[in-house]
Backbone of each chain as ProteinMPNN parsed JSONL, in Angstrom:
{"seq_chain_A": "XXXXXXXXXXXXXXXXXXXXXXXXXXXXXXXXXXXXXXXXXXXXXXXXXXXXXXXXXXXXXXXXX", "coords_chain_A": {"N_chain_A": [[10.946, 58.346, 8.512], [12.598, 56.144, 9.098], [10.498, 54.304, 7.731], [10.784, 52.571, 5.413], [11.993, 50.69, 7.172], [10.38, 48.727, 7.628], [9.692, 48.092, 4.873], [12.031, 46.994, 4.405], [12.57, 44.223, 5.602], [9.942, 43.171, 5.181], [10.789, 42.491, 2.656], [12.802, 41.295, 2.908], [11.883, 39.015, 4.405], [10.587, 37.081, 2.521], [12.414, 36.515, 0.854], [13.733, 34.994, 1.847], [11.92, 32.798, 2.163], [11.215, 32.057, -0.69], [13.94, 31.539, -0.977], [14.461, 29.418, 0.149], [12.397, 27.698, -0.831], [13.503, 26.825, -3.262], [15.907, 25.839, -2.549], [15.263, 23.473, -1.02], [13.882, 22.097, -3.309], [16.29, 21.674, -5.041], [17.33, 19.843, -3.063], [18.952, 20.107, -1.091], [18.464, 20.253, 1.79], [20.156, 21.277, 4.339], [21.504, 23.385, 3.732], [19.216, 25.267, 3.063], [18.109, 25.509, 5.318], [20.266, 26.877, 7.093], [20.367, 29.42, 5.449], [17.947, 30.0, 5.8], [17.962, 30.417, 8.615], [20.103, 32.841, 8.894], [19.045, 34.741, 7.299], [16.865, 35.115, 9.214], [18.549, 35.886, 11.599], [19.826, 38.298, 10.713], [17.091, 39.841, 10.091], [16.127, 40.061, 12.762], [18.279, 41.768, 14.013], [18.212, 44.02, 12.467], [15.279, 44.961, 13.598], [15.811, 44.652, 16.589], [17.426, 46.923, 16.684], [15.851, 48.685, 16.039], [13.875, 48.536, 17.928], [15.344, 49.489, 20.131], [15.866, 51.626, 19.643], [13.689, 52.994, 20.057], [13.033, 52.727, 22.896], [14.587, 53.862, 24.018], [13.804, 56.034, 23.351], [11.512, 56.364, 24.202], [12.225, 56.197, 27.383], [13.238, 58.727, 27.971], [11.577, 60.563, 27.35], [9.483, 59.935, 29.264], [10.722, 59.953, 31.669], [11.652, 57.035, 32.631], [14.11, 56.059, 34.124]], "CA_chain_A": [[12.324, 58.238, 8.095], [12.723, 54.341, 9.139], [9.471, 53.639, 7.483], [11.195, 51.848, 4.631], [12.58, 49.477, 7.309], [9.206, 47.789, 7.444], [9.528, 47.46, 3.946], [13.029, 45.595, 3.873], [11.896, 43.506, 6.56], [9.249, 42.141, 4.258], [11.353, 41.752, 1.433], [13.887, 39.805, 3.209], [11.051, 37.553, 4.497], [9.927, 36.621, 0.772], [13.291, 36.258, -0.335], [14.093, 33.49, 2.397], [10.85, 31.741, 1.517], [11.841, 31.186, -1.97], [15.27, 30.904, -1.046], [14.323, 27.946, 0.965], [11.953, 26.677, -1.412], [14.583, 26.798, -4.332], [17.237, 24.861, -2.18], [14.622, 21.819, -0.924], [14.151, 21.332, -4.748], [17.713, 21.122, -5.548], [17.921, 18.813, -2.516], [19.86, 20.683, -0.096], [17.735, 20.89, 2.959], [20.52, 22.065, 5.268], [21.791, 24.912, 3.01], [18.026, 25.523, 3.743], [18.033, 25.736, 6.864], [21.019, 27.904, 7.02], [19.922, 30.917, 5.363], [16.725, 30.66, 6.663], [18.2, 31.486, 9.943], [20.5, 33.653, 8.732], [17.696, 35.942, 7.311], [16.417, 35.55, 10.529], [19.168, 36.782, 12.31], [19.819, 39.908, 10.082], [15.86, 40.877, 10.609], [15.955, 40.101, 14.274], [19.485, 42.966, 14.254], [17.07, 45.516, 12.303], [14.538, 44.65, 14.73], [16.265, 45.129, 17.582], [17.908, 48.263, 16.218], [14.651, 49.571, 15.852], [13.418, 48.603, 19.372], [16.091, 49.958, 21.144], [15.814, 53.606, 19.273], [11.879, 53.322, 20.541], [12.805, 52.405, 24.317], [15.395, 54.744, 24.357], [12.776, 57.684, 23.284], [10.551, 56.212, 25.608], [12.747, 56.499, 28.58], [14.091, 59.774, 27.756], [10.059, 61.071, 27.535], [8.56, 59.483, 30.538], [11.901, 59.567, 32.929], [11.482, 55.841, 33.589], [15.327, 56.12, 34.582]], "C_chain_A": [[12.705, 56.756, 8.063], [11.56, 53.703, 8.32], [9.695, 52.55, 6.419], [11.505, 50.786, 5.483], [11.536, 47.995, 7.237], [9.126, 46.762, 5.934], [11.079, 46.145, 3.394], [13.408, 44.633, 4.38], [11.108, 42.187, 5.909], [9.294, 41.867, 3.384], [12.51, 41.109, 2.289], [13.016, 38.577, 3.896], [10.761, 36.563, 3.213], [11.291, 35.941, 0.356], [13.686, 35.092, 0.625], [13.043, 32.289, 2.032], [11.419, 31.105, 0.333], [12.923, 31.022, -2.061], [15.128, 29.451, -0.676], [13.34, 27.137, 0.371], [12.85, 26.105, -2.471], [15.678, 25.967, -3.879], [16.36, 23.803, -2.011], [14.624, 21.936, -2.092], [15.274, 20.956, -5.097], [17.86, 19.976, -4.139], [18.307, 19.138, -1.227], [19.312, 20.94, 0.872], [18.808, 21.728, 4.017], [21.097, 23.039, 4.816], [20.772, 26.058, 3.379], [18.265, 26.298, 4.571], [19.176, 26.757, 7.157], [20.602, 28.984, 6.621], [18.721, 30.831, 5.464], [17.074, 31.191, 7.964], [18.888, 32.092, 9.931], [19.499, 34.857, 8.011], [17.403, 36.285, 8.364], [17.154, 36.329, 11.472], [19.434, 38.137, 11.631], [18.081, 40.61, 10.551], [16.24, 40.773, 11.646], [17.229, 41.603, 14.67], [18.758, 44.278, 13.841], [16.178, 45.57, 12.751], [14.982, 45.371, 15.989], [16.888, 46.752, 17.641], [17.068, 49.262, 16.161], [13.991, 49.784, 17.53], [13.859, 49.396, 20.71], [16.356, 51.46, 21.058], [14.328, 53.847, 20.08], [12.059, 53.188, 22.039], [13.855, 53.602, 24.681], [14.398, 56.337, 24.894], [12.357, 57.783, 24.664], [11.17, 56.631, 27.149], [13.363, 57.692, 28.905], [12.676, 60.627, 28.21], [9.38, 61.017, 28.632], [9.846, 59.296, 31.327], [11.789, 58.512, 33.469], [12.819, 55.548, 33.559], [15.507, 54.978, 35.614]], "O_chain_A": [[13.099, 56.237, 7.019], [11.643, 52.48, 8.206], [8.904, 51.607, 6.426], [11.408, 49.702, 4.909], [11.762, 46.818, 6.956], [8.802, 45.59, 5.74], [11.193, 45.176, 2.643], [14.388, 44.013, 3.967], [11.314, 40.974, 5.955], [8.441, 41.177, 2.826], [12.973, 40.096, 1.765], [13.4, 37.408, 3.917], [10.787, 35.332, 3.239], [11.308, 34.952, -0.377], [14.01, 34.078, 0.006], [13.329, 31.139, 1.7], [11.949, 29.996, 0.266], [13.327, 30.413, -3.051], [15.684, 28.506, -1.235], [13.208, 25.986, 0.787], [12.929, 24.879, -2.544], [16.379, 25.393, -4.712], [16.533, 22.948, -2.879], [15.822, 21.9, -2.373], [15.368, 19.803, -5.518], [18.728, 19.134, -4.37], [17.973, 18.424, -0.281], [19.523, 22.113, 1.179], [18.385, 22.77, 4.518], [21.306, 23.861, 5.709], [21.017, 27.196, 3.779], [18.565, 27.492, 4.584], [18.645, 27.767, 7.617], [20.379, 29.772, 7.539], [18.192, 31.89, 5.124], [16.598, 32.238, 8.404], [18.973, 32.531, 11.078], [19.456, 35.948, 8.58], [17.513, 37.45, 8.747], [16.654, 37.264, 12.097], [19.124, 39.121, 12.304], [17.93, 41.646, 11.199], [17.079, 41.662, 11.789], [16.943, 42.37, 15.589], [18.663, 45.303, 14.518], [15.708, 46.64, 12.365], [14.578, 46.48, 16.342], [16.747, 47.542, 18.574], [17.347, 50.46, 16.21], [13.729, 50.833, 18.119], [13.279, 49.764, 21.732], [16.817, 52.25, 21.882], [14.045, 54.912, 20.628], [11.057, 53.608, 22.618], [13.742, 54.177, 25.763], [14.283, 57.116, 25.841], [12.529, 58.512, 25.642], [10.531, 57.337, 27.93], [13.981, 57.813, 29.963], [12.654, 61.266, 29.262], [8.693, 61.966, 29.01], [9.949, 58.121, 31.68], [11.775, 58.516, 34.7], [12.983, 54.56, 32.843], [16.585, 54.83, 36.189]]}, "seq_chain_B": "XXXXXXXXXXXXXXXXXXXXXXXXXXXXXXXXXXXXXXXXXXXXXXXXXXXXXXXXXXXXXXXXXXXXXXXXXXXXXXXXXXXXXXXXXXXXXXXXXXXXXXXXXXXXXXXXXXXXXXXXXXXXXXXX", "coords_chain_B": {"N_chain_B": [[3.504, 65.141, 11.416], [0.829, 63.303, 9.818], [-2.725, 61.53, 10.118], [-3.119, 60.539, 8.082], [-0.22, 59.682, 7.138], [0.084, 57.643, 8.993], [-1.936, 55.973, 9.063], [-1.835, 54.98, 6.513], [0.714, 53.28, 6.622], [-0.173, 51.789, 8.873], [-1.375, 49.99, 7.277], [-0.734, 49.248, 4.813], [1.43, 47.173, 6.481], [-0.202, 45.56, 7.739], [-1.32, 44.517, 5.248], [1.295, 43.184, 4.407], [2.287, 41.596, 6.633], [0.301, 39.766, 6.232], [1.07, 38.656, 3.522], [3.46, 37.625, 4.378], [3.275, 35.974, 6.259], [2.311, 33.045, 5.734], [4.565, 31.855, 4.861], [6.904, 32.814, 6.744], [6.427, 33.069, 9.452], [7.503, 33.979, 11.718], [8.999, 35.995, 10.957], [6.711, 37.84, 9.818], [5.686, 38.302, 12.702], [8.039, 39.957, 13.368], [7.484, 42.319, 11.678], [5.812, 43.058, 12.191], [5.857, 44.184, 14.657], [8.16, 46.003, 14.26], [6.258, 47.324, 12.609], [5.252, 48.751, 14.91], [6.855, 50.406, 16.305], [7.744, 52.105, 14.56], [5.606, 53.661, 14.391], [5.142, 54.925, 16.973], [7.275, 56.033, 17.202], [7.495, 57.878, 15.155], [5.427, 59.846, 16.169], [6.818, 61.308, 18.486], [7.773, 63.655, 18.722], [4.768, 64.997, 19.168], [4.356, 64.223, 21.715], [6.273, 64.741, 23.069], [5.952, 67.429, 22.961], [3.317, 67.336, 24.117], [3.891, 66.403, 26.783], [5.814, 68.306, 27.805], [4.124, 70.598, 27.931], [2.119, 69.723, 30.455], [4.358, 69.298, 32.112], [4.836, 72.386, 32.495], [1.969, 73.062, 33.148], [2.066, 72.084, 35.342], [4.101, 73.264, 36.551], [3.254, 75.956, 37.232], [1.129, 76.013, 38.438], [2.652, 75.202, 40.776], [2.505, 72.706, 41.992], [3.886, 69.658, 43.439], [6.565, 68.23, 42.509], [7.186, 65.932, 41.985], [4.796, 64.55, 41.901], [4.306, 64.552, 39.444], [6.123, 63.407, 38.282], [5.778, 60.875, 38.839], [3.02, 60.482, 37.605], [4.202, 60.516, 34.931], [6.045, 58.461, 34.277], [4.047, 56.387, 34.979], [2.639, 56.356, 33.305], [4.13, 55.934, 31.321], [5.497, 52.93, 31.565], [2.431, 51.639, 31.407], [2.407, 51.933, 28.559], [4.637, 50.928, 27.34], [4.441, 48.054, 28.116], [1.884, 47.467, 27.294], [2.25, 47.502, 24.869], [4.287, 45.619, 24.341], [2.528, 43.278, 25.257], [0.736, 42.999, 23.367], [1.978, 42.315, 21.039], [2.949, 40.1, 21.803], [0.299, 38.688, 21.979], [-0.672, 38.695, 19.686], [0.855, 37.341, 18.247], [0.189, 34.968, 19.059], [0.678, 34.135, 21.779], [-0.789, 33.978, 24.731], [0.197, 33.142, 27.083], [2.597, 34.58, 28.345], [2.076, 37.188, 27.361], [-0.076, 38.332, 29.032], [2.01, 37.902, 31.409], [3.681, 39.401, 31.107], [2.04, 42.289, 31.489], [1.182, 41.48, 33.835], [3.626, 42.038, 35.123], [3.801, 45.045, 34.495], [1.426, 45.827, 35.617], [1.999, 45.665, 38.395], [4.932, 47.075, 38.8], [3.765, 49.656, 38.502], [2.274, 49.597, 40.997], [4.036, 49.69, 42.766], [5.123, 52.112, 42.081], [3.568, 53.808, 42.701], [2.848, 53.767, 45.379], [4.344, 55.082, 47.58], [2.579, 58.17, 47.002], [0.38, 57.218, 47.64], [0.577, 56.294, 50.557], [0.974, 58.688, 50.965], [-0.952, 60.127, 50.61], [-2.756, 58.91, 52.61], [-1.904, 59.866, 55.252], [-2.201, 62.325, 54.766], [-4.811, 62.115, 54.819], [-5.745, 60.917, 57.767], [-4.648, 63.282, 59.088], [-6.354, 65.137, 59.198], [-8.738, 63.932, 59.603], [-10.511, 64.065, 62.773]], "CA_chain_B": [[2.901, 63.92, 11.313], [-0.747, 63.427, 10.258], [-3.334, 60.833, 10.791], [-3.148, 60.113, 7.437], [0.709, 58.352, 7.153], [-0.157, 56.657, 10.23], [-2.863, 55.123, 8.805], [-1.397, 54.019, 5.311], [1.89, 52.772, 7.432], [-0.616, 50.565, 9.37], [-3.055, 48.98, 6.354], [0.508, 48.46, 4.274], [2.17, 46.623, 7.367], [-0.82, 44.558, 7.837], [-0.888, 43.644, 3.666], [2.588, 42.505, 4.288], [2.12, 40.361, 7.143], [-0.614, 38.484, 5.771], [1.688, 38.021, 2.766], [4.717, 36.914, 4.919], [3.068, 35.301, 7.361], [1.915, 32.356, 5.13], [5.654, 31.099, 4.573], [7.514, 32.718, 7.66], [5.103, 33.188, 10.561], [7.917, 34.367, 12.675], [9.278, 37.403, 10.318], [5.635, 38.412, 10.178], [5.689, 39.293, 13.99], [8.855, 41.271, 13.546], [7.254, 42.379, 10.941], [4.852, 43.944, 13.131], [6.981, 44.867, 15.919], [8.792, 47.239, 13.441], [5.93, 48.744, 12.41], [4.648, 49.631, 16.413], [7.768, 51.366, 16.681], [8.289, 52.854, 13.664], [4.4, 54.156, 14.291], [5.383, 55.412, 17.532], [8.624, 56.852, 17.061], [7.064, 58.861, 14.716], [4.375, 60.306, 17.079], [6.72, 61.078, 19.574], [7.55, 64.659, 18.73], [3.652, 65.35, 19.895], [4.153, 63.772, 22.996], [7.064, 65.3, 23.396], [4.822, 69.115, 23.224], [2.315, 67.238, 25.405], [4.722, 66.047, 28.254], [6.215, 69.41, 28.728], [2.932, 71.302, 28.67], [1.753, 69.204, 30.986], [5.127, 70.234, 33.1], [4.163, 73.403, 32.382], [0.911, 73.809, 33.991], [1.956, 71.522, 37.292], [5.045, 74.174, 37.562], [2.66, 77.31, 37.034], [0.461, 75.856, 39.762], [3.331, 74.912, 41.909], [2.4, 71.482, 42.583], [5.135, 69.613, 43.891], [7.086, 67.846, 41.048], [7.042, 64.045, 42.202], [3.191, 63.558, 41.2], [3.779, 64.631, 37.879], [6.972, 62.575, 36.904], [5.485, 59.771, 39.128], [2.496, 59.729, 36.81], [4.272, 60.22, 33.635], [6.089, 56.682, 34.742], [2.899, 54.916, 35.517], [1.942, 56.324, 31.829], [5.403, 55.044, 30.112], [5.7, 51.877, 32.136], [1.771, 50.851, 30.794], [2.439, 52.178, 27.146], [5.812, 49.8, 27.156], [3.715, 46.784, 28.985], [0.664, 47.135, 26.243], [2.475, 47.266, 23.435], [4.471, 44.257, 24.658], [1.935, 42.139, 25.98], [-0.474, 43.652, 22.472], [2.855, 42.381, 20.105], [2.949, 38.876, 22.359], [-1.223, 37.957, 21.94], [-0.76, 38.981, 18.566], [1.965, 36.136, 17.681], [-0.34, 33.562, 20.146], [1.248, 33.602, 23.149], [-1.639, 35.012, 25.555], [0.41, 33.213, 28.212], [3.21, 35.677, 28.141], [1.234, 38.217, 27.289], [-0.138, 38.274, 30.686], [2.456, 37.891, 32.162], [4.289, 41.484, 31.046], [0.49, 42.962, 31.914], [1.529, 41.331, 35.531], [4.827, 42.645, 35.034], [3.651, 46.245, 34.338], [0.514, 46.272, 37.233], [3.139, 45.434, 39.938], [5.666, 47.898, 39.268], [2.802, 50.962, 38.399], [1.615, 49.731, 42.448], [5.313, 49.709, 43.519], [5.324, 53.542, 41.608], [1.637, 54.551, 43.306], [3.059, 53.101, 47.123], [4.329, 56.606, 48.16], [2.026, 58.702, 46.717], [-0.897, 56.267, 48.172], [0.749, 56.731, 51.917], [0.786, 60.636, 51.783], [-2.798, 60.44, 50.736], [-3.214, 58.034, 54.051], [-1.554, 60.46, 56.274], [-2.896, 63.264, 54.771], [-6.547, 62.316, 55.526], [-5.762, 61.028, 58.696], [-4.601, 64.457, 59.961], [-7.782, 65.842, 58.905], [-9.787, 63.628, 60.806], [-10.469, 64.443, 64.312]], "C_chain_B": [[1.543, 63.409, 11.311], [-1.226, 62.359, 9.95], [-3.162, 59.894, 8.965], [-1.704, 59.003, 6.795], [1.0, 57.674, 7.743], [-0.975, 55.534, 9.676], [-2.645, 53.661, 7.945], [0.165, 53.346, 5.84], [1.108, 51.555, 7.634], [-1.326, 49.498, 8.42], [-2.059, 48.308, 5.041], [0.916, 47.309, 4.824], [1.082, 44.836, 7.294], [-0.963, 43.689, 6.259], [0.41, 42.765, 3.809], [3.037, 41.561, 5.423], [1.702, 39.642, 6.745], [0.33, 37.85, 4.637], [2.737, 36.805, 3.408], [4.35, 35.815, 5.814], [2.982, 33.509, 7.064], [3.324, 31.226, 4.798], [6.687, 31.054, 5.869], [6.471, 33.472, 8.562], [6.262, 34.184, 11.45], [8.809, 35.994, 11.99], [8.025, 38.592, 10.12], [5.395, 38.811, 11.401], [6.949, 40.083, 14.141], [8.416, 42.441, 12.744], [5.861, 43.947, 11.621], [4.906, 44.808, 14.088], [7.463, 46.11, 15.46], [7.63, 48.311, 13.322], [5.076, 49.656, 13.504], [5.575, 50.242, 16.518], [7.699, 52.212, 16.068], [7.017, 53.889, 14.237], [4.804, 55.466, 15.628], [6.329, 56.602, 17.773], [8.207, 58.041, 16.318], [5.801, 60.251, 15.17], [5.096, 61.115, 17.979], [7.309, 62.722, 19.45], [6.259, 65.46, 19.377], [3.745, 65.146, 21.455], [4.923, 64.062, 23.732], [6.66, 66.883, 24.155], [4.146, 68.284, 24.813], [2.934, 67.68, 26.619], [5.067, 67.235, 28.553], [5.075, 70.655, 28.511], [2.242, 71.124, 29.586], [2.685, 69.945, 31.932], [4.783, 71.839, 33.372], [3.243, 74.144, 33.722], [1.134, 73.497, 35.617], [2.819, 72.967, 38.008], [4.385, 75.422, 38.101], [1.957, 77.106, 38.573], [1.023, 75.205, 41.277], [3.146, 73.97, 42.767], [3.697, 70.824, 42.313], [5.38, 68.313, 42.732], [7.06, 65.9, 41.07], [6.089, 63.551, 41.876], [3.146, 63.903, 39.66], [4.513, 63.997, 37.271], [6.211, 61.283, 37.556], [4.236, 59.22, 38.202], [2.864, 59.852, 35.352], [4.958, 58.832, 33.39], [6.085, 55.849, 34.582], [2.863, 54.822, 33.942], [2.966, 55.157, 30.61], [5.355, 53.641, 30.339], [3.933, 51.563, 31.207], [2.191, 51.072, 29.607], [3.549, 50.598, 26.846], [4.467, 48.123, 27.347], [2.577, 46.333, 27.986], [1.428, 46.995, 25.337], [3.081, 46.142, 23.623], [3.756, 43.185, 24.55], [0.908, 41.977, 24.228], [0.657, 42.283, 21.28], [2.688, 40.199, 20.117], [1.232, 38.098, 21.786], [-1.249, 38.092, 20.032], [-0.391, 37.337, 17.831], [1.215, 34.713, 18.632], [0.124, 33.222, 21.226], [0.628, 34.25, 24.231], [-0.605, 34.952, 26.864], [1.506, 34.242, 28.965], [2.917, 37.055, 27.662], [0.909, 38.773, 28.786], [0.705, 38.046, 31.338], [3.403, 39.037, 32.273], [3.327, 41.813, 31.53], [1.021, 42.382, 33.552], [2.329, 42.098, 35.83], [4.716, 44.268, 35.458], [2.214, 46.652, 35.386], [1.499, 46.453, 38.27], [3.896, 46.592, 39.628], [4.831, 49.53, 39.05], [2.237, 50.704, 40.184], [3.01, 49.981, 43.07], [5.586, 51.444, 43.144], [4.26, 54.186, 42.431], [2.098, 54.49, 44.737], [3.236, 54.783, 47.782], [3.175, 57.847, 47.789], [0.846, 58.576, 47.423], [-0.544, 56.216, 49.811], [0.942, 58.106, 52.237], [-0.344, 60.822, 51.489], [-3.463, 60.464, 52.279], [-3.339, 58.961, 55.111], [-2.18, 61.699, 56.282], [-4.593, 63.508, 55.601], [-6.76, 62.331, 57.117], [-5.555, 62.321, 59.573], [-5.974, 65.465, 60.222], [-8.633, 65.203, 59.996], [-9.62, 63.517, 62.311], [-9.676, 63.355, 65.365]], "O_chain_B": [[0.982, 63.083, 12.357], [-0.38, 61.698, 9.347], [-3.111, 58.666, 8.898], [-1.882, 57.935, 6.21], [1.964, 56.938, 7.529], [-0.699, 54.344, 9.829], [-2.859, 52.459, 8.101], [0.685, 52.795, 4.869], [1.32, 50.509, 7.02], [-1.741, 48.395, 8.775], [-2.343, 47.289, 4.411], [0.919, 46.314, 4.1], [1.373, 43.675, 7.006], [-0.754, 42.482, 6.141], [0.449, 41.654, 3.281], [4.006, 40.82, 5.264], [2.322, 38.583, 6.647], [0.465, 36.627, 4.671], [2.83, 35.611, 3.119], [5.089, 34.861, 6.053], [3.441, 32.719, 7.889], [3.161, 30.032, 4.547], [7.249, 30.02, 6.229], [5.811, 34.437, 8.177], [5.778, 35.235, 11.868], [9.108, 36.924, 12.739], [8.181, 39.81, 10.208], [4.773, 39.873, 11.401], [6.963, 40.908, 15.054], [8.889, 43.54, 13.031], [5.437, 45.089, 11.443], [4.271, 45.834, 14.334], [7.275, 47.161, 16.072], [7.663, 49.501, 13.636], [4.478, 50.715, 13.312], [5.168, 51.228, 17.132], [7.578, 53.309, 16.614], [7.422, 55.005, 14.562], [4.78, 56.668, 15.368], [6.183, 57.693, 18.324], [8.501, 59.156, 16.749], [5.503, 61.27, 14.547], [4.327, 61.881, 18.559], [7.225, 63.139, 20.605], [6.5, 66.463, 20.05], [3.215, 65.903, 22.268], [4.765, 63.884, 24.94], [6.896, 67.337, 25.274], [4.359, 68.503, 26.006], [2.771, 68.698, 27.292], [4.705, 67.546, 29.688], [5.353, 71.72, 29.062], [1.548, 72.083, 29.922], [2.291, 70.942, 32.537], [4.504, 72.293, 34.482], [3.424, 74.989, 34.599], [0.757, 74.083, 36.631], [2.636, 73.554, 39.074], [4.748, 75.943, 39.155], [2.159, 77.797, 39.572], [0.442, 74.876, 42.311], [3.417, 74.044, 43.965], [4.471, 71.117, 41.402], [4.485, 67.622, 42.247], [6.93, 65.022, 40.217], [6.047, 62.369, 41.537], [2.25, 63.631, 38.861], [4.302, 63.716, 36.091], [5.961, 60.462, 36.673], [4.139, 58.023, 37.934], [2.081, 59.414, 34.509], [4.572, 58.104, 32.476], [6.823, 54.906, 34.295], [2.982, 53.776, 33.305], [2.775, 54.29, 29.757], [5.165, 52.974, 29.322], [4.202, 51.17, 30.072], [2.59, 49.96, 29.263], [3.226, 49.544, 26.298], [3.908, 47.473, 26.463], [2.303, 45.146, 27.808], [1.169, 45.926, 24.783], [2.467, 45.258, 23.027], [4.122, 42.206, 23.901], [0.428, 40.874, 23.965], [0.0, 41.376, 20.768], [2.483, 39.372, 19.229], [1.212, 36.997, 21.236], [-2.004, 37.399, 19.35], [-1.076, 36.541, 17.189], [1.785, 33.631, 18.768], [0.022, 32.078, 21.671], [1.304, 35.103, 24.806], [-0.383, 35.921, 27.59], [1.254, 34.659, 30.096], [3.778, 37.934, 27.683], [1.615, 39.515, 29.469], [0.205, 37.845, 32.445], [3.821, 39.518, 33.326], [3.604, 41.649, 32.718], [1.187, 43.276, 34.382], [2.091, 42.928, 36.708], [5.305, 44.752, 36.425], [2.103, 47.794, 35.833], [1.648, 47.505, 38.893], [3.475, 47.486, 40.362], [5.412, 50.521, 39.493], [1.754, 51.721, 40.681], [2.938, 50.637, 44.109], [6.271, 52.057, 43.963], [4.441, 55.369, 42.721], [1.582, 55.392, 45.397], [2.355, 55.449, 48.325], [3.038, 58.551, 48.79], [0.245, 59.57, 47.832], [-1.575, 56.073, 50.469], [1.049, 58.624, 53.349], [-0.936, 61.73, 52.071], [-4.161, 61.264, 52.901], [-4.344, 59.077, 55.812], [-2.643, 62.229, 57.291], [-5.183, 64.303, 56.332], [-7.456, 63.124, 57.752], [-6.17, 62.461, 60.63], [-6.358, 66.206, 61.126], [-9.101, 65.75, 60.994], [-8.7, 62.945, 62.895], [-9.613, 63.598, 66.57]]}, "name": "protein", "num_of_chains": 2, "seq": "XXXXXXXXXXXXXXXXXXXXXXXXXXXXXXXXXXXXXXXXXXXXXXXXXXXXXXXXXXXXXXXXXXXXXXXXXXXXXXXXXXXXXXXXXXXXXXXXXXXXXXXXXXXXXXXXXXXXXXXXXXXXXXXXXXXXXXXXXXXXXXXXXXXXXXXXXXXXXXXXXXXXXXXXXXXXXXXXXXXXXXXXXXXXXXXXX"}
């Protein structure tokens, strides 16, 4: 059911790459740098979102309460 | 859930690290992260059957209920601790790696401590 998230994971990696190659050419390194770590923080939220449905299971399965 | 969209999950995931990895190194280990969960999460219906067949047979045989959640636990506590430490060596960081794997020995001996002194006492009564 989440398995797509993998996949929009590794299309928002790609698309910061060439976002961030497309701004150093125009010049703009810290525009750059900005939505490169804003990518980053959006994966790292579907990341975590994901981690915390899997630890949940986990602790629900194995009563590590 | 069969062995087969486990598989093509994992041999995708890894295509799409190697792609990503090459520009963002560090979206490629979430990259990865996602798909140990996702892998798992999806498993966990089985393990779900297991775990309470497992309850099952301890209740049938009326063994007393503390050695069976104490080792399902030990089991969760390493599963968490490997995949951690597995996610960490992955991305190059052995040294943190090992150091969850410390993390997760110590509290599986801090889980074993009681169990491991009614053994003690047990034997001792036995012997003369």
């Amino acid at each position: 059911m989440n398995v797509d998230l993998i996949f929009k994971i590794a299309a928002i990696g790609l698309v910061i790459a060439i976002i961030n190659i497309v701004l150093q050419k125009a010049g703009r390194e810290e525009i750059a740098m900005m939505t490169t770590l804003a990518g980053i923080v959006i994966v790292l939220l579907m990341v975590i979102n994901l981690i915390n449905q899997l630890f949940q299971s986990v602790k629900s399965i194995f009563k590590l309460y | 859930m069969n062995i087969l969209q486990i598989t093509a999950i994992g041999l995708i995931t890894t295509l799409l690290v190697i792609i990503v990895k090459q520009q963002r190194p560090d979206i490629a280990m979430m990259i990865s992260l996602a798909a140990g969960s996702v892998i798992f999460i999806l498993l966990l219906g089985n393990i779900k059957t297991i775990v309470s067949s497992v309850e099952n047979m301890a209740q049938k045989a009326n063994l007393d209920s503390i050695y069976i959640t104490t080792v399902l636990k030990v089991i969760g506590i390493a599963y968490i601790a490997e995949f951690g430490s597995q996610i960490c060596k992955d991305s190059g960081e052995g040294a943190i790696a090992s150091k969850i794997e410390l993390g997760g020995k110590i509290l599986i001996m801090v889980l074993a401590l009681p169990i491991l002194t009614a053994l003690l006492e047990a034997v001792l009564k036995i012997l003369p």
